[in-house]
C-alpha positions in Angstrom: 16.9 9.9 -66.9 16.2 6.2 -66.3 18.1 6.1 -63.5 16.0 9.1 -62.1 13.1 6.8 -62.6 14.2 4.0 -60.5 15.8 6.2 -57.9 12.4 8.6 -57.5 10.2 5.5 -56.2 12.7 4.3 -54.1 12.9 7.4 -52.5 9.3 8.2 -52.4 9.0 4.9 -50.8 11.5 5.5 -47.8 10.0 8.9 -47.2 6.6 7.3 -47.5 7.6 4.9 -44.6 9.7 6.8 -42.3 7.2 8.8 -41.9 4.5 6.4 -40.7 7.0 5.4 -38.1 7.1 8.8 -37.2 3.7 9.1 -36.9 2.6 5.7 -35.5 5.3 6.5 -32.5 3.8 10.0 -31.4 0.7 9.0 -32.1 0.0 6.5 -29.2 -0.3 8.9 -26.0 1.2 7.7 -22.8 -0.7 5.3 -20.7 -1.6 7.2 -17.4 0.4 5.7 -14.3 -2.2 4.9 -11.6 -1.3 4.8 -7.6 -2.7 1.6 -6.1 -3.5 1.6 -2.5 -5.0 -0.7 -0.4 -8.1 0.1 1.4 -8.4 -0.5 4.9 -11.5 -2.8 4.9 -11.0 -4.7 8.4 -10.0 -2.5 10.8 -8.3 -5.7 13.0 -4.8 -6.5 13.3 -4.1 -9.5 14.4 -1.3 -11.2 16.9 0.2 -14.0 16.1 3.4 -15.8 15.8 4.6 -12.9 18.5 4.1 -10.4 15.8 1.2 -7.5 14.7 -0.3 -8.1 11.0 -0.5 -5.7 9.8 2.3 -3.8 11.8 1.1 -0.7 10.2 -2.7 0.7 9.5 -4.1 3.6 8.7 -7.3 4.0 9.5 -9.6 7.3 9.0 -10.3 9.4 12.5 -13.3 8.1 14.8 -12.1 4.2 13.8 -11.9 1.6 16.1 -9.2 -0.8 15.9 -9.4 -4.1 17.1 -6.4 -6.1 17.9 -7.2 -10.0 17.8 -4.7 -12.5 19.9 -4.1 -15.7 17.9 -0.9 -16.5 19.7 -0.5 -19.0 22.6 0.8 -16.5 24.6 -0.4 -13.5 26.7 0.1 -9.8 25.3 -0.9 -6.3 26.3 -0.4 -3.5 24.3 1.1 -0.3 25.4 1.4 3.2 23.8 1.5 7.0 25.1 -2.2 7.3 24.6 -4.0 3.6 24.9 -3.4 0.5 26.9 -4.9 -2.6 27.4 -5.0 -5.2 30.2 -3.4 -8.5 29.1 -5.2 -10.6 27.4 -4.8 -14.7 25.9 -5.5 -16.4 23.0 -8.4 -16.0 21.2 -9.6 -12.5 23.3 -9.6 -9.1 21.7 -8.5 -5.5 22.8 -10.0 -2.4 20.6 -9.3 1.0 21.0 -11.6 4.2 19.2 -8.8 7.1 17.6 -10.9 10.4 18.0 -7.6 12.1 17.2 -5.8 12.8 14.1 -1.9 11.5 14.3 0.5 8.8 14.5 0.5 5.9 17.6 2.8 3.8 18.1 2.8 0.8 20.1 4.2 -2.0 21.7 3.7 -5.1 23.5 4.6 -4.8 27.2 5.7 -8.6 27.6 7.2 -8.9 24.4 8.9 -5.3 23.5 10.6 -6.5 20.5 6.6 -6.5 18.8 5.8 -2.9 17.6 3.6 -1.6 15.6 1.9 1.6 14.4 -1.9 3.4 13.5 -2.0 6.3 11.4 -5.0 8.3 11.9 -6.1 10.8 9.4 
């Protein structure tokens, strides 16, 4: 019988906390993953060291992009659907997408630079 009494609170007490581990653990709901994206809040990519920054925007339809020439050297940007004249450091080309889709693009004096707008 005194055994019973030393062996009842010890199991009480194991019970007792097992099961607010239990509980604590399926108590604490999930934190919600959220998506992070980047707005587009400057609709200008700029050229420089012979490259397009960003390479890749999307932009909502009826945007105008503006491409901005920071290098020291000439570009002029060529795609199936927009092209501009060449133009040197520190002058601008934009173009308005009225149409939903994806453009790519390339400099014509430099065809290793590409880049790409995605219009929604």
């Amino acid at each position: 019988m005194k055994k019973l009494f030393i062996a009842l609170p010890i199991i009480a007490v194991t019970v007792l906390f097992s099961g607010c581990s239990l509980y604590s653990a399926s108590s604490q709901p999930a934190a919600p993953i959220q998506s992070q994206t980047t707005p587009v809040i400057n609709n200008t990519i700029t050229i420089q060291n012979f490259a397009f920054s960003p390479a890749t925007i999307t932009v909502k339809k009826g945007t105008t992009v503006t491409w901005t020439n920071n290098d020291s050297a000439p570009h002029q940007i060529n795609s199936a659907t927009f092209n501009s004249n060449l133009f040197n450091k520190g002058q601008t080309f934009s173009f308005t997408f009225n149409e939903v889709g994806t453009f790519d693009y390339f400099c014509a004096i430099h065809p290793s630079m590409i880049g790409k707008v995605i219009v929604e």
